[in-house]
C-alpha positions in Angstrom: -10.4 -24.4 0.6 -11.3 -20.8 1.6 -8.5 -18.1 0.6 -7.3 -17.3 4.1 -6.6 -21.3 4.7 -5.0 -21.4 0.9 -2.4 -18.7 2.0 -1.9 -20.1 5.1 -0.8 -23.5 3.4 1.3 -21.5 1.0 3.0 -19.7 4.0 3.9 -23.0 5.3 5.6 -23.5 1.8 7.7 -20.6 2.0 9.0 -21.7 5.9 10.8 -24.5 4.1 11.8 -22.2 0.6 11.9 -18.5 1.8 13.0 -17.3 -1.7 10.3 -18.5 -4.1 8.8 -16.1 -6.1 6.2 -18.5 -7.0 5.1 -19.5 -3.5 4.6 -15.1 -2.9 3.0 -14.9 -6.0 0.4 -17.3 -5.0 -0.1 -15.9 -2.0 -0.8 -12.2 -3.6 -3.1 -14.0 -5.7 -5.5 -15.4 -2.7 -6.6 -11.4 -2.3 -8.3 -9.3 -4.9 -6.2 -6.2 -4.5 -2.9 -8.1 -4.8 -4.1 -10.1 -7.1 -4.9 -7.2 -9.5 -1.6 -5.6 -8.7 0.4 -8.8 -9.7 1.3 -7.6 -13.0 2.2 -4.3 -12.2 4.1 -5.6 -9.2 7.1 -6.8 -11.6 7.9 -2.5 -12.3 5.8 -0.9 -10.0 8.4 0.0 -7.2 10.8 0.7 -9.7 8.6 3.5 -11.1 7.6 4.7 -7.8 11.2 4.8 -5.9 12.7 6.2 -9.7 10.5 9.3 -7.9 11.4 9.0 -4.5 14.7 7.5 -4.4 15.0 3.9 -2.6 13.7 4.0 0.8 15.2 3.0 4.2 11.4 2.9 5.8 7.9 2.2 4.6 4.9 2.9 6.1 2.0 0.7 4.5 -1.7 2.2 5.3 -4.3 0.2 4.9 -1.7 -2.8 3.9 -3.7 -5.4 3.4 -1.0 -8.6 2.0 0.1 -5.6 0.6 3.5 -6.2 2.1 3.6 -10.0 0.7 5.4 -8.0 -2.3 9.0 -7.0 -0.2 10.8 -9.0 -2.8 9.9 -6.7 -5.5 10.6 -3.4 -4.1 14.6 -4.8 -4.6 15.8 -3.0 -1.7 15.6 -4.1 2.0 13.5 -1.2 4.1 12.2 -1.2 7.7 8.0 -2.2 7.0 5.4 -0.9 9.3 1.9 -2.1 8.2 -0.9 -1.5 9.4 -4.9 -3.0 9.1 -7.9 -3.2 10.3 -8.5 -7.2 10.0 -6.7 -8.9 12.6 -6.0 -12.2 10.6 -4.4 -10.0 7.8 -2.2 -8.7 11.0 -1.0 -12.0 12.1 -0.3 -13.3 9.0 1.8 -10.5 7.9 3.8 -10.5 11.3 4.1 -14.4 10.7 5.4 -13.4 7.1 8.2 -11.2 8.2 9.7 -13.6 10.9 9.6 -15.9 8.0 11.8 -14.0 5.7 13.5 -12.0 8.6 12.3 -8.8 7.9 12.9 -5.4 9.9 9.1 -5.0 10.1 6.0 -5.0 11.9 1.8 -5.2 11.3 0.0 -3.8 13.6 -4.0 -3.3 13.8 -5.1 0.2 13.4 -7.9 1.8 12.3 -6.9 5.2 11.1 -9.1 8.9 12.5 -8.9 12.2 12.8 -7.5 11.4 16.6 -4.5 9.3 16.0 -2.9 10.6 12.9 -0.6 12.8 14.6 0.9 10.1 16.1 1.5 7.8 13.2 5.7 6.9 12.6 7.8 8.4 10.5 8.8 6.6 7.2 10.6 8.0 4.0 7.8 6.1 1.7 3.9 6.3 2.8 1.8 3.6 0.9 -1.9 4.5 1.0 -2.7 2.0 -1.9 -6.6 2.0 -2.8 -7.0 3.6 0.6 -8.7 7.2 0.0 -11.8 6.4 -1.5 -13.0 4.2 0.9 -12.4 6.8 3.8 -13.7 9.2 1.7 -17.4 7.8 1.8 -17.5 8.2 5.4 -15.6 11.3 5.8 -15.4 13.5 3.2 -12.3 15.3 1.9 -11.6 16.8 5.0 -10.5 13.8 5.9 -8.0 13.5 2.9 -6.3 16.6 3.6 -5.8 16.1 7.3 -3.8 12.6 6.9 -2.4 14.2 4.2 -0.7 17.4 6.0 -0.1 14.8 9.2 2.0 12.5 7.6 5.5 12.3 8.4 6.7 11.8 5.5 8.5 13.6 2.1 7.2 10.9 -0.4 3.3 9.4 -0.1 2.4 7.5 -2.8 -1.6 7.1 -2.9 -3.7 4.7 -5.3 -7.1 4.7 -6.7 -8.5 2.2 -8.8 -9.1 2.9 -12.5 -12.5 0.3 -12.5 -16.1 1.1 -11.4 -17.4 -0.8 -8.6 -19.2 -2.6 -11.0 -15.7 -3.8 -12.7 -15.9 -1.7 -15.4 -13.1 0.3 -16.4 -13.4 4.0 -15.6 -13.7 6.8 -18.5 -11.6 9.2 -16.3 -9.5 7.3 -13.7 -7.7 10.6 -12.3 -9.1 11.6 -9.5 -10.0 15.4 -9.9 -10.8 16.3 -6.7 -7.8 15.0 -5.2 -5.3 16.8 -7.9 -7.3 19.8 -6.5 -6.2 19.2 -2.9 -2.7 18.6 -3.6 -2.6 21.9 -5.8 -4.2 23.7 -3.0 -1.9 22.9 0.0 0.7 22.7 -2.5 2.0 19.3 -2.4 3.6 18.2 -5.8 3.0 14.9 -7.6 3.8 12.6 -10.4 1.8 9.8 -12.2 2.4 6.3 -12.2 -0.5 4.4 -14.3 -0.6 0.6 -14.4 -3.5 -1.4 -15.6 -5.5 -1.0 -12.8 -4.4 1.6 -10.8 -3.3 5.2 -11.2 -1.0 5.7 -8.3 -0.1 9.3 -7.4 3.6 9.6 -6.4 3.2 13.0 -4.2 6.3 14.6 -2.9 5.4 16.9 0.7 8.3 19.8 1.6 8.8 19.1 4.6 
């Protein structure tokens, strides 16, 4: 069975047990991202909202099944995600009826034209999101969703492994800490296996 019919059969699961941990764990395990993340998932929003204090509203960029892991953030916050892929969409939507969530996946691709009008949240997940707009935009880019965000707290993600798999010599992401020093946005780490997630605090 391909991975999209896999988690479509475990969603069924969870219609008829909305609470198992097992059945959303298998389902973050049909998608490489999530998959990776699964360890980390267990203290990850724990780390992150230890920074940002435990938020009402989360905006999810880029979300992927991303938002598969509500359980773990331990609090119960309004989710907007939003995707490219369609199918990632409907699931997600499907997902949150499921478990009665006060959220929403939409499809968006995000560009220089529609930033301004993306909602407000008090969390902003751009997990493993930057680099790939990066190769197409350049850091331009960066700074522009950066400074459009509605938001006090983003938390952005890069991976610490090469394309190739191999893990990185220098996983922070110079550049980046470069930008945020320069329009003066303020940041904390959070490092997990696979990811180094910058917890980056805006003044409004």
């Amino acid at each position: 069975i391909n991975k999209k019919k896999k988690r479509d059969m475990f969603l069924e699961e969870l219609r008829k047990d909305p609470g198992s941990i097992d059945l959303h764990r298998k389902i973050l395990e049909t998608n490489l991202s999530t998959k990776e993340r699964m360890r980390a998932y267990q203290t990850l929003y724990y780390r992150i909202f230890r920074l940002t204090g435990q938020p009402n509203t989360i905006l999810d960029i880029g979300a992927g099944i991303n938002p598969i892991s509500y359980p773990y953030l331990e609090c119960d916050p309004n989710y907007t995600a939003l995707e490219i892929d369609q199918e990632d969409v409907d699931f997600i939507n499907k997902y949150f009826k499921i478990k009665k969530i006060k959220g929403k996946a939409e499809v968006k691709a995000i560009n220089a034209k529609n930033i301004a009008d993306l909602p407000n949240a008090d969390v902003v997940f751009l997990f493993k999101v930057i680099d790939p707009l990066e190769i197409k935009k350049g850091h331009k880019f960066t700074e522009l969703l950066l400074k459009n965000l509605k938001s006090k707290n983003i938390v952005a993600s890069f991976s610490t492994k090469t394309v190739s798999n191999k893990m990185m010599k220098y996983p922070r992401r110079g550049w980046f800490e470069k930008l945020l020093h320069r329009i003066g946005y303020k940041f904390r780490i959070v490092k997990t296996q696979n990811e180094f997630y910058y917890v980056i605090q805006k003044s409004l």
